[in-house]
Phi, psi and omega in degrees: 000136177266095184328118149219165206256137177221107186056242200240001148278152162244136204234151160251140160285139176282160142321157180257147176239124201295140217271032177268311164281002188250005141305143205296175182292157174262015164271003183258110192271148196258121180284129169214171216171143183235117163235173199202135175247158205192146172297170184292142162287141161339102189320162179302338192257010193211348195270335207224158195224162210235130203211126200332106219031002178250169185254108203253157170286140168304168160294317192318286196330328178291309209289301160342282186305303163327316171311319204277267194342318155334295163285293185322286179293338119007282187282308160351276218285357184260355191273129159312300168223086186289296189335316209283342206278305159354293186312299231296317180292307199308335209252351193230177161282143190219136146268150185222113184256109181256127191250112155298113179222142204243170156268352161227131165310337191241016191263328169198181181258118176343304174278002209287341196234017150304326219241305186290338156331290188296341188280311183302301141016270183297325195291324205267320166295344201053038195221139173278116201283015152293340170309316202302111169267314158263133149255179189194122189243139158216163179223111149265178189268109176209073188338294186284344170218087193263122174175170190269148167254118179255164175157111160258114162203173212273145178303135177314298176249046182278000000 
């Protein structure tokens, strides 16, 4: 603030207050979420191949993963306020819920396709999927359009 003398008061002028501090505290965490619908991942038998003795992601699993980032960054780049939603993952504790549709009920497993989801995801996002503190898994039926429903946001109690 700046002073100034008036007769025999001194009065102040305000200051503009930089519009870095007129932002909530960084102890008040801000929710933010990403939902995303993404093709079915490659079966568990199809993400990863045996290369001399060692065990590599398959290409589908590479191809997968390529797919995903894409998309991911598509709907990124179509967000409004990407910048603050990118701070608010890379900055939290995170859940992550994925909804499965099979073209059948008995053909795979629910987990079988969690994990190169999330890794393809967090990859897509630029974020280290050890931030994921929770999952949620569901598995439905949807003959004709078989694929995951993803939504990542900050954990409720992180």
């Amino acid at each position: 603030m700046t002073a100034r003398r008036r007769g025999n008061r001194i009065t102040s002028a305000p200051r503009r207050v930089p519009a870095s501090l007129l932002s909530a505290p960084p102890t008040v965490k801000q929710h933010v979420a990403v939902s995303l619908t993404l093709p079915l991942p490659p079966s568990i038998n199809h993400q990863y191949a045996t290369v001399n003795g060692r065990r590599i992601l398959s290409s589908a699993g590479r191809a997968y993963k390529a797919q995903v980032g894409q998309l991911v960054w598509l709907n990124v780049a179509q967000s409004i306020d990407r910048s603050v939603l990118l701070s608010g993952l890379q900055s939290a504790s995170l859940a992550l819920s994925i909804r499965f549709y099979f073209t059948s009920a008995l053909r795979r497993d629910v987990d079988g396709g969690s994990k190169i989801a999330q890794d393809a995801l967090c990859e897509g996002l630029g974020i280290n999927d050890n931030r994921i503190v929770e999952t949620h898994l569901y598995k439905h039926v949807d003959k004709t359009n078989p694929r995951i429903e993803v939504s990542l946001t900050t954990a409720p109690h992180s």
